[in-house]
PDB file of N, CA, C and O in Angstrom, chain B, residues numbered from 101:
ATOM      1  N   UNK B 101       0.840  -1.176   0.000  1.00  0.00           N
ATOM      2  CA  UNK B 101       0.000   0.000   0.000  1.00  0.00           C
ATOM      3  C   UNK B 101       0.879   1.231   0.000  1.00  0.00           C
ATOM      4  O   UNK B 101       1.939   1.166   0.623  1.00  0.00           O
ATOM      5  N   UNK B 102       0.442   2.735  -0.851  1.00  0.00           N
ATOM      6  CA  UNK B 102       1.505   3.866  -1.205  1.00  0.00           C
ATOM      7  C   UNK B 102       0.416   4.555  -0.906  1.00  0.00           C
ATOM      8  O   UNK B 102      -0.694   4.224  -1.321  1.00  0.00           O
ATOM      9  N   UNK B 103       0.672   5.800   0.002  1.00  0.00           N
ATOM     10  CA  UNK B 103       0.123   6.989  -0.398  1.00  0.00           C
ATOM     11  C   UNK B 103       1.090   7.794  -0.416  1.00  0.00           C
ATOM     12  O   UNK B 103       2.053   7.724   0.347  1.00  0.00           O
ATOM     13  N   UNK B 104       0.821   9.183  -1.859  1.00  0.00           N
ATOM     14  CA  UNK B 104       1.908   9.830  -1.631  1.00  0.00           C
ATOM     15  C   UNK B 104       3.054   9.116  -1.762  1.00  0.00           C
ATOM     16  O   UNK B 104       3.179   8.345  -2.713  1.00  0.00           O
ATOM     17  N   UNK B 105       4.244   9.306  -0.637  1.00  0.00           N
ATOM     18  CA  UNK B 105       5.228   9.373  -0.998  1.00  0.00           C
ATOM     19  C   UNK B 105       5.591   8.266   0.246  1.00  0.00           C
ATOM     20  O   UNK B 105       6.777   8.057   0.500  1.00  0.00           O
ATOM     21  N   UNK B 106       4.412   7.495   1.090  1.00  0.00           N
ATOM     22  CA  UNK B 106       4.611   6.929   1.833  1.00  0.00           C
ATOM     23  C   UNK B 106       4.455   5.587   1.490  1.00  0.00           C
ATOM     24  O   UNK B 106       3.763   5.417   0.486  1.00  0.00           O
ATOM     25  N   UNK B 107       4.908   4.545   2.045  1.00  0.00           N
ATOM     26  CA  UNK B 107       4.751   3.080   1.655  1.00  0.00           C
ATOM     27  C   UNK B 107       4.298   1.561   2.662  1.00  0.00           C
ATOM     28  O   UNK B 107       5.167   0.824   3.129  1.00  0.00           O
ATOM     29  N   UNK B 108       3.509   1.435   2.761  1.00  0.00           N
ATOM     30  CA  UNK B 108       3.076   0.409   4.036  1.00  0.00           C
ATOM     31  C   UNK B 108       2.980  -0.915   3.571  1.00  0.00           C
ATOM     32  O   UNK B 108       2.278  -1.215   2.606  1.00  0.00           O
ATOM     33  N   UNK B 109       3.616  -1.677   4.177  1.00  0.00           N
ATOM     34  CA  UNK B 109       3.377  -3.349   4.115  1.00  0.00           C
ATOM     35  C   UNK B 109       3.586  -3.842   5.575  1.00  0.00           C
ATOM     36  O   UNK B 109       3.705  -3.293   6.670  1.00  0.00           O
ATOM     37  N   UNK B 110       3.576  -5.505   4.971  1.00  0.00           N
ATOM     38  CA  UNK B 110       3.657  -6.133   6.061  1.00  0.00           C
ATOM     39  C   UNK B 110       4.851  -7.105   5.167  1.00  0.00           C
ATOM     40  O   UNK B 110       4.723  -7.350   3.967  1.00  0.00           O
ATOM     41  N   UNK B 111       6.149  -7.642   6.112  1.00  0.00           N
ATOM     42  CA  UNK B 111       7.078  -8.464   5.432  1.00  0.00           C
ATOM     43  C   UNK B 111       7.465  -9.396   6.642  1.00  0.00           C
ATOM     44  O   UNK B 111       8.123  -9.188   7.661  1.00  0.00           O
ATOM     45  N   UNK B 112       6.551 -10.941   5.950  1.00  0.00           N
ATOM     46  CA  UNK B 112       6.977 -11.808   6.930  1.00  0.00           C
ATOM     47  C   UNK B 112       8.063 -12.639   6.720  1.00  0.00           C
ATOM     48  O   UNK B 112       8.565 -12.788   5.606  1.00  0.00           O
ATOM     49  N   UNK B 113       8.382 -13.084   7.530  1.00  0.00           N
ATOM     50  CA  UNK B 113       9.661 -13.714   7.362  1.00  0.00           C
ATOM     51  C   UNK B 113       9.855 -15.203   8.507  1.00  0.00           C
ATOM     52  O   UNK B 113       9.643 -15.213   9.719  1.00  0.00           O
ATOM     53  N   UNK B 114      10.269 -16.237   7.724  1.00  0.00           N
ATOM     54  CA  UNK B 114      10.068 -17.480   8.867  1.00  0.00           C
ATOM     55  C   UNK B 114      11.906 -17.338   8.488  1.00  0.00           C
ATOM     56  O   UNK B 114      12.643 -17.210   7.511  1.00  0.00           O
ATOM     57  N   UNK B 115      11.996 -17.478  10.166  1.00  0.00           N
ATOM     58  CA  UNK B 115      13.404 -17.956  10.726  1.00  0.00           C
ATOM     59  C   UNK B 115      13.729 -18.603  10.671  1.00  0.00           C
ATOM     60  O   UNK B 115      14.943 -18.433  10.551  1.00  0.00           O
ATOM     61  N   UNK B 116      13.304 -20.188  10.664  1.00  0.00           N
ATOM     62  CA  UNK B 116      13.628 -21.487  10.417  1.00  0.00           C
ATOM     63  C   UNK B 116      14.204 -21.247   8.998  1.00  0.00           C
ATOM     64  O   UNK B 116      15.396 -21.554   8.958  1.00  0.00           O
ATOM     65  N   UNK B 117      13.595 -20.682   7.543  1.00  0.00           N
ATOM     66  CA  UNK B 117      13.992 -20.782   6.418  1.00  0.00           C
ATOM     67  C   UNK B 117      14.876 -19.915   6.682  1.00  0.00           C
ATOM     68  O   UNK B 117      15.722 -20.014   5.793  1.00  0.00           O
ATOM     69  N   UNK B 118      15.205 -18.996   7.509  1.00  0.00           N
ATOM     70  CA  UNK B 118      16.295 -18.047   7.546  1.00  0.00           C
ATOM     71  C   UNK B 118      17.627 -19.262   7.918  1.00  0.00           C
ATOM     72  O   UNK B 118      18.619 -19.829   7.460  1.00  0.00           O
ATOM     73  N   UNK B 119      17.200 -19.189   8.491  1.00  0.00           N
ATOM     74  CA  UNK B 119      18.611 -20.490   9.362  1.00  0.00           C
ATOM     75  C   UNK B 119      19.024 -21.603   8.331  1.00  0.00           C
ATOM     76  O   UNK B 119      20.229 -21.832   8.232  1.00  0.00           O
ATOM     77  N   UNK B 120      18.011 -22.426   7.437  1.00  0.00           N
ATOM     78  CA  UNK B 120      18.191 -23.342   6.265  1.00  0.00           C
ATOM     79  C   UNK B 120      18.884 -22.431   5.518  1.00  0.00           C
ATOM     80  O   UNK B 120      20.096 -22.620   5.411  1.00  0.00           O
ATOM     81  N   UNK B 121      18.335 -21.378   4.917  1.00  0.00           N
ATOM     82  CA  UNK B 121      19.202 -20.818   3.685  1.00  0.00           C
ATOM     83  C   UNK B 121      20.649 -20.436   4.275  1.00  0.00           C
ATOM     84  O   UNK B 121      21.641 -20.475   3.547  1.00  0.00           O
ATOM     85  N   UNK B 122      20.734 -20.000   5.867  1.00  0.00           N
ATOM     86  CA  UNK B 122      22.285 -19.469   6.290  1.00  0.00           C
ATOM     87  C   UNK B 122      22.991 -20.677   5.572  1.00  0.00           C
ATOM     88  O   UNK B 122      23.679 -20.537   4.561  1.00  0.00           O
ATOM     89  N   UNK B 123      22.683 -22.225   6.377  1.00  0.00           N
ATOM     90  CA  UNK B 123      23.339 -22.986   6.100  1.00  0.00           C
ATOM     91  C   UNK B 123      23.774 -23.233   5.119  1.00  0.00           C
ATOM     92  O   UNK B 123      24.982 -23.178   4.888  1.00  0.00           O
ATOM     93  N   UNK B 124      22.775 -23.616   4.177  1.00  0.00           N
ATOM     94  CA  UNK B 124      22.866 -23.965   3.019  1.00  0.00           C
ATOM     95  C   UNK B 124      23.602 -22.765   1.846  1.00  0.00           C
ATOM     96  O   UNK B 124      23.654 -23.070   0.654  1.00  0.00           O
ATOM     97  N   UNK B 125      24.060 -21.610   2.265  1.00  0.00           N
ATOM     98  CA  UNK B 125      24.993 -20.711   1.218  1.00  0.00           C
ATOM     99  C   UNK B 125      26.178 -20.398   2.368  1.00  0.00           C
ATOM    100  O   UNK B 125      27.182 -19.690   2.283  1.00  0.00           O
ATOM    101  N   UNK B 126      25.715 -21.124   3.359  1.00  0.00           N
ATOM    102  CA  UNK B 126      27.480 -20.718   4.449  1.00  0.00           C
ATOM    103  C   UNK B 126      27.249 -19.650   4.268  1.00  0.00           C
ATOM    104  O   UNK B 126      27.831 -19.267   3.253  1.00  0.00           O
ATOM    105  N   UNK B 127      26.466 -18.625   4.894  1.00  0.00           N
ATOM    106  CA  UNK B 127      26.382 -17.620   5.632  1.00  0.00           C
ATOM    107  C   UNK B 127      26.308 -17.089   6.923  1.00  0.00           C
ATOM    108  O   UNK B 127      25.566 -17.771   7.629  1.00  0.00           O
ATOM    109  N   UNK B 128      26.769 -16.185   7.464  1.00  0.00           N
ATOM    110  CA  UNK B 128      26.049 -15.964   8.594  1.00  0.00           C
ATOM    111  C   UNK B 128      24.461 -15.437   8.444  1.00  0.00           C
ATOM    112  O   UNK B 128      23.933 -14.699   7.612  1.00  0.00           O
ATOM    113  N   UNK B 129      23.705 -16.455  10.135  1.00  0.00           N
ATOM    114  CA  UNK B 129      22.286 -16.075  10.388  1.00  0.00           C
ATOM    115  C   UNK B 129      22.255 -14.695  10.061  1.00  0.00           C
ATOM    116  O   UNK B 129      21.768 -14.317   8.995  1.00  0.00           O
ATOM    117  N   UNK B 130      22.831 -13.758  11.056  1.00  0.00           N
ATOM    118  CA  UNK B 130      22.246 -11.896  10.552  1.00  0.00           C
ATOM    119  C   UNK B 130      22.592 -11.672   9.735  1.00  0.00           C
ATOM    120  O   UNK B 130      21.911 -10.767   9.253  1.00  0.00           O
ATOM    121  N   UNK B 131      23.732 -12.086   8.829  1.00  0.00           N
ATOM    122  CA  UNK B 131      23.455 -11.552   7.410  1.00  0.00           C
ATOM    123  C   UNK B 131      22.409 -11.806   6.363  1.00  0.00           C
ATOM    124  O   UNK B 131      21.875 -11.035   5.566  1.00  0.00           O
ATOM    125  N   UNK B 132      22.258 -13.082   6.574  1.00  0.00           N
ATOM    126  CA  UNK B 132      21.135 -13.929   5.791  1.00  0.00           C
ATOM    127  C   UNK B 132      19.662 -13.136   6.171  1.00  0.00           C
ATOM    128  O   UNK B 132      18.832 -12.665   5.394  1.00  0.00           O
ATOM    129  N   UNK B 133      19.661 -13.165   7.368  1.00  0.00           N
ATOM    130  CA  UNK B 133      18.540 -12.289   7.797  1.00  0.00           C
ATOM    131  C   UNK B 133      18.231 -11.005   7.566  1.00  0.00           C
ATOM    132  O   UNK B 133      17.132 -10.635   7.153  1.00  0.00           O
ATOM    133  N   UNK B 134      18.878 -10.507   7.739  1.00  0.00           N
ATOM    134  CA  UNK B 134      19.362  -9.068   6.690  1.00  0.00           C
ATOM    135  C   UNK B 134      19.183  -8.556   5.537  1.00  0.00           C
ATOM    136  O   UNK B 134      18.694  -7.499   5.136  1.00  0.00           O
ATOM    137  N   UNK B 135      19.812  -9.772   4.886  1.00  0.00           N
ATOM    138  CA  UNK B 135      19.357  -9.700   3.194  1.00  0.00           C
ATOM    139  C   UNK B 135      17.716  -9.920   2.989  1.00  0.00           C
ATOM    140  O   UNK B 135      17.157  -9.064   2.304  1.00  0.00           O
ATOM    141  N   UNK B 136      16.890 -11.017   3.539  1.00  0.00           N
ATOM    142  CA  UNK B 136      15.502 -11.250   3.671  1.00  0.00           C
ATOM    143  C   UNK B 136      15.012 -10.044   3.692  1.00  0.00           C
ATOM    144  O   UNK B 136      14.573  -9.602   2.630  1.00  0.00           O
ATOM    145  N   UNK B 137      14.960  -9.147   4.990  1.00  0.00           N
ATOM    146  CA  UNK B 137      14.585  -8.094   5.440  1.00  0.00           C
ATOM    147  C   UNK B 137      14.812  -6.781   4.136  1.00  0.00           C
ATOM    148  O   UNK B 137      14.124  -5.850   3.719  1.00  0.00           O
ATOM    149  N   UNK B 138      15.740  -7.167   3.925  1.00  0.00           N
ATOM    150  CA  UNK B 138      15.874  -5.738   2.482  1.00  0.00           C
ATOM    151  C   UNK B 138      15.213  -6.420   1.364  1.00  0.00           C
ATOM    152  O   UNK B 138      14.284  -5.880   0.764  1.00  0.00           O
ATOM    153  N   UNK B 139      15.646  -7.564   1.065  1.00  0.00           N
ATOM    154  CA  UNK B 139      15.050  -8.091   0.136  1.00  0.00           C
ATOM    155  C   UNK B 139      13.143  -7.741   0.035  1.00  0.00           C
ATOM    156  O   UNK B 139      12.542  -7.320  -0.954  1.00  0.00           O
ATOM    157  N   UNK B 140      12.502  -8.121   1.535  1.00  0.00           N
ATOM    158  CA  UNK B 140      11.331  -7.675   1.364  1.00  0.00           C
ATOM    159  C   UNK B 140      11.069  -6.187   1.237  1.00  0.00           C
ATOM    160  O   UNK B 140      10.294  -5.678   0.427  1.00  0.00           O
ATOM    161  N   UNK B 141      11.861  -5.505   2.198  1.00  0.00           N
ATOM    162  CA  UNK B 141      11.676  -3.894   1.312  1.00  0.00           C
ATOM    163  C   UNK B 141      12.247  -3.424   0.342  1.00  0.00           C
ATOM    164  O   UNK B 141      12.159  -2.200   0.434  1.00  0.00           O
ATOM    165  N   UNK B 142      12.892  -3.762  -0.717  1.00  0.00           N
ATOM    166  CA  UNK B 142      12.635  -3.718  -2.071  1.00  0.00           C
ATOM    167  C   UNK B 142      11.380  -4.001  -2.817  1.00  0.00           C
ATOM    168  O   UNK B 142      10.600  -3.241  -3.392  1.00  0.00           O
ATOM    169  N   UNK B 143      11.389  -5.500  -2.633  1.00  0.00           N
ATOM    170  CA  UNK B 143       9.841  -5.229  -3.024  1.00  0.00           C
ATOM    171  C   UNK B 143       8.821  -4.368  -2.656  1.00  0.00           C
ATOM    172  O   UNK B 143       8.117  -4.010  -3.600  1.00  0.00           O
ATOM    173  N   UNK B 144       8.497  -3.878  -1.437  1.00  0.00           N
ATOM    174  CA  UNK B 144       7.673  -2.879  -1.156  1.00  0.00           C
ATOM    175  C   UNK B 144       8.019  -1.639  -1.936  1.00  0.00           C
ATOM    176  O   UNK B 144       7.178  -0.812  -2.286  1.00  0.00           O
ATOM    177  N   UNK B 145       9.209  -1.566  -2.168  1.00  0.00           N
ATOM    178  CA  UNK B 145       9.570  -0.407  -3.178  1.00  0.00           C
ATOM    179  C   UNK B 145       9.295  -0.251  -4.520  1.00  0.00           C
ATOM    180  O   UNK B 145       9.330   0.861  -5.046  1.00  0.00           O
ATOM    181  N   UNK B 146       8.961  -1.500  -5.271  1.00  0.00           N
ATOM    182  CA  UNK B 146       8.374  -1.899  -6.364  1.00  0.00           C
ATOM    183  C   UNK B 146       9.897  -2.387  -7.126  1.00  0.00           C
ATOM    184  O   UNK B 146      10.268  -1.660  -8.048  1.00  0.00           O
ATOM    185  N   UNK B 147      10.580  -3.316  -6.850  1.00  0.00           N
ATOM    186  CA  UNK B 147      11.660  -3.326  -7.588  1.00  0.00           C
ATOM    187  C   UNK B 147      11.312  -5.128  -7.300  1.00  0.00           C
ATOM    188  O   UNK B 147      11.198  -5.635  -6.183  1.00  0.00           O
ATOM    189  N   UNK B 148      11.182  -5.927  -8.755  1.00  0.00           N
ATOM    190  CA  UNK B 148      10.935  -7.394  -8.586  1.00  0.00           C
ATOM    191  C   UNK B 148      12.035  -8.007  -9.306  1.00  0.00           C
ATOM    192  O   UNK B 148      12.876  -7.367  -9.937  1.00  0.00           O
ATOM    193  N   UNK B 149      12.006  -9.077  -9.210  1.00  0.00           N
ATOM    194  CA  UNK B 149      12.839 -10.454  -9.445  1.00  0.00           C
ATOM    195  C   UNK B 149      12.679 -11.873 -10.215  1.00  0.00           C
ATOM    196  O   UNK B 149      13.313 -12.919 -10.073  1.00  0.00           O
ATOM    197  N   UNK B 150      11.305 -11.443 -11.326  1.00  0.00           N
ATOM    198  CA  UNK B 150      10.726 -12.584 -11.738  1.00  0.00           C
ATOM    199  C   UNK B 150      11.768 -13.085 -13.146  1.00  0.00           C
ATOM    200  O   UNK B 150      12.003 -14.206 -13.597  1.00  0.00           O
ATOM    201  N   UNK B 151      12.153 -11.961 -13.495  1.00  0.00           N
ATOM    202  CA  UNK B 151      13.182 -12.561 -14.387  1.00  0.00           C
ATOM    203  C   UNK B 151      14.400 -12.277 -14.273  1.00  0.00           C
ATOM    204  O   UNK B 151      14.717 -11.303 -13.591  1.00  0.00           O
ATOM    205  N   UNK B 152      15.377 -13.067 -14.922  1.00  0.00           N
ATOM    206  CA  UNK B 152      16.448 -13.251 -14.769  1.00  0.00           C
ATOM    207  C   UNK B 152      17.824 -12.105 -14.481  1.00  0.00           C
ATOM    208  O   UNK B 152      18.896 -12.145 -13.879  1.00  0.00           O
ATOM    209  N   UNK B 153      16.930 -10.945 -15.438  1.00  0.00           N
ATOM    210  CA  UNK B 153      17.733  -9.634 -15.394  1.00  0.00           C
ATOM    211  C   UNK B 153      17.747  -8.826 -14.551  1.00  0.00           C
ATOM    212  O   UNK B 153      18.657  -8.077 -14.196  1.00  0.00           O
ATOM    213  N   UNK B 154      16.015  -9.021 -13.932  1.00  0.00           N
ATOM    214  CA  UNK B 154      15.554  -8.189 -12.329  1.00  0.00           C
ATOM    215  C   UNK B 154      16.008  -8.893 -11.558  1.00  0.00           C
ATOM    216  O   UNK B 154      16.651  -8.294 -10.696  1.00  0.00           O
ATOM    217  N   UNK B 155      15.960 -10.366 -11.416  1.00  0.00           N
ATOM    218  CA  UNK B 155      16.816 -11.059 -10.640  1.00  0.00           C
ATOM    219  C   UNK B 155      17.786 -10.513 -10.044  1.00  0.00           C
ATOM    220  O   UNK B 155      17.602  -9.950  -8.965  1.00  0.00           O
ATOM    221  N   UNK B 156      19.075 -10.577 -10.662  1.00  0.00           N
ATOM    222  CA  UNK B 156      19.911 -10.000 -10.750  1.00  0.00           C
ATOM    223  C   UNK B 156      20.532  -8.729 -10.346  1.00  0.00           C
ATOM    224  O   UNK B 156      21.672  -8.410 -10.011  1.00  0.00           O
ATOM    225  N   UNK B 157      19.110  -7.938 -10.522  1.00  0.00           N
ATOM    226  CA  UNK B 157      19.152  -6.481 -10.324  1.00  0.00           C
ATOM    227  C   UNK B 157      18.969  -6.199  -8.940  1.00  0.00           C
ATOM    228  O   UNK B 157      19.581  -5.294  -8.373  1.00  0.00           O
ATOM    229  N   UNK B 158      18.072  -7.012  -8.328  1.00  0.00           N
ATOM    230  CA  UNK B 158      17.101  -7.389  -7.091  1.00  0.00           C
ATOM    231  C   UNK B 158      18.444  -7.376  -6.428  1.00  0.00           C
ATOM    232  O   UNK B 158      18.788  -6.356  -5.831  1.00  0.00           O
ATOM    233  N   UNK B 159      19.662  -8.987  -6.508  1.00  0.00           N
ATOM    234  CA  UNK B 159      20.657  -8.914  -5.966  1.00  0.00           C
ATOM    235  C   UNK B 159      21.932  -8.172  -5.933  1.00  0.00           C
ATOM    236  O   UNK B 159      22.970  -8.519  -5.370  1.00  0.00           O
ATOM    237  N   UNK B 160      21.671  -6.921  -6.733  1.00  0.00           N
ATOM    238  CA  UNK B 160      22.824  -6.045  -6.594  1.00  0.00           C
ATOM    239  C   UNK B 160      22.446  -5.115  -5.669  1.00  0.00           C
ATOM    240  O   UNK B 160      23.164  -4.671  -4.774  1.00  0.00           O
ATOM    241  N   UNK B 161      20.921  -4.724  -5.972  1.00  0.00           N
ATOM    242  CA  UNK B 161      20.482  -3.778  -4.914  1.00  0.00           C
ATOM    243  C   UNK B 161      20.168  -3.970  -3.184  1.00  0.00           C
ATOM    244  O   UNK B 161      19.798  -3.088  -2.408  1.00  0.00           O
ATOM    245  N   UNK B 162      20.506  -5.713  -2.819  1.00  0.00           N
ATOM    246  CA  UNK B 162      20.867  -6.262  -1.579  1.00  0.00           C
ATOM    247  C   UNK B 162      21.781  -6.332  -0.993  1.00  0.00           C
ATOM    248  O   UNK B 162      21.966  -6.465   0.217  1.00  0.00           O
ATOM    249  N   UNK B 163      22.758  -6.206  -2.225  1.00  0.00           N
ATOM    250  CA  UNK B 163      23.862  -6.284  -1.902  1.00  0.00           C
ATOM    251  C   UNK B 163      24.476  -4.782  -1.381  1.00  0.00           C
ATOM    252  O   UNK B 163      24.726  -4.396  -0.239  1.00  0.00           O
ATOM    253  N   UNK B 164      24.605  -4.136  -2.619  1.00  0.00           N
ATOM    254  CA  UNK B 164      24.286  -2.271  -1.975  1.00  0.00           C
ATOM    255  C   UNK B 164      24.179  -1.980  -0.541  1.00  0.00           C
ATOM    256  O   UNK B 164      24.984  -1.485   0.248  1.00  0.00           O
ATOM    257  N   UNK B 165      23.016  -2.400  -0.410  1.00  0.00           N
ATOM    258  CA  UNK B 165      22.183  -2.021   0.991  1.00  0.00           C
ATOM    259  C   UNK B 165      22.958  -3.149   1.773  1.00  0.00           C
ATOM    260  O   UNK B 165      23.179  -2.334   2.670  1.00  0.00           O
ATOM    261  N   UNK B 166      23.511  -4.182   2.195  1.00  0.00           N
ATOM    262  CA  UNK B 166      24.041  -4.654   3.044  1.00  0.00           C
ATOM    263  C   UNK B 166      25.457  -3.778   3.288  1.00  0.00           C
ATOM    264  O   UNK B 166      25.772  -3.235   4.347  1.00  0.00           O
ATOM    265  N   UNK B 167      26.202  -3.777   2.077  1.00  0.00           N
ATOM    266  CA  UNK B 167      27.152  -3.077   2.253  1.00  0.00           C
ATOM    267  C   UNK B 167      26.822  -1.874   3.402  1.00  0.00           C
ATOM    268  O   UNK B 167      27.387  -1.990   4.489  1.00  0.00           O
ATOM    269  N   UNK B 168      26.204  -1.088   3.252  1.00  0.00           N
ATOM    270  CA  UNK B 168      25.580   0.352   4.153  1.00  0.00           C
ATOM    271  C   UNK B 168      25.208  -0.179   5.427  1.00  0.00           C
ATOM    272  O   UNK B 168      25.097   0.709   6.272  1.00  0.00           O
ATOM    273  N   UNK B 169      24.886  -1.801   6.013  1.00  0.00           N
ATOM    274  CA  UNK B 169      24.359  -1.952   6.883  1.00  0.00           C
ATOM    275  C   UNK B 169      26.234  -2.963   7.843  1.00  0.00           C
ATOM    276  O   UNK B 169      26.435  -3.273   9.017  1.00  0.00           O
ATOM    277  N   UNK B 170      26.856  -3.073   6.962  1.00  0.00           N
ATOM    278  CA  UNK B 170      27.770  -4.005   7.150  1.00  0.00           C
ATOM    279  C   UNK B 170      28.851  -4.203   6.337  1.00  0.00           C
ATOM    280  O   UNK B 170      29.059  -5.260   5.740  1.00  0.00           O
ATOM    281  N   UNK B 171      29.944  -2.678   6.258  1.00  0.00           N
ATOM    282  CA  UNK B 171      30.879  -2.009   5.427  1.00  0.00           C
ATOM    283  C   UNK B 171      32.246  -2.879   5.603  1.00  0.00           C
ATOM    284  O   UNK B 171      32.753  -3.247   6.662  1.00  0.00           O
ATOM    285  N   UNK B 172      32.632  -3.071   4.480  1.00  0.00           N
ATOM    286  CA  UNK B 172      34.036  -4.916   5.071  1.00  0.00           C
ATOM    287  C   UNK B 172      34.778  -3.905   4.901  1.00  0.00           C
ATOM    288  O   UNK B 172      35.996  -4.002   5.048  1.00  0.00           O
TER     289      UNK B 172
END
């Protein structure tokens, strides 16, 4: 939901799949969790991932934003 210049959702997120995917790409949990969390506000931002190129795009712009949250 947008009004204006404002943007409202709801972004759920199961922890258990948080913790499977850490494992399974050898990540750390808060990063993995992290990425979820932006990942769903992107989408609230209107930026999707159904094809291969947004895909893609989706994961540069997670990546971005982790960087800002977690500068190596």
């Amino acid at each position: 939901y947008s009004e204006g210049d404002k943007i409202s959702g709801d972004i759920i997120i199961s922890l258990e799949t948080v913790r499977t995917n850490s494992q399974k790409y050898s990540t750390d949990f808060t990063e993995e969790l992290h990425r979820v969390i932006i990942h769903g506000i992107l989408h609230m931002c209107g930026i999707d991932d159904k094809s291969e190129t947004a895909s893609l795009n989706m994961r540069k712009a997670e990546n971005q934003a982790l960087e800002q949250i977690n500068p190596q």
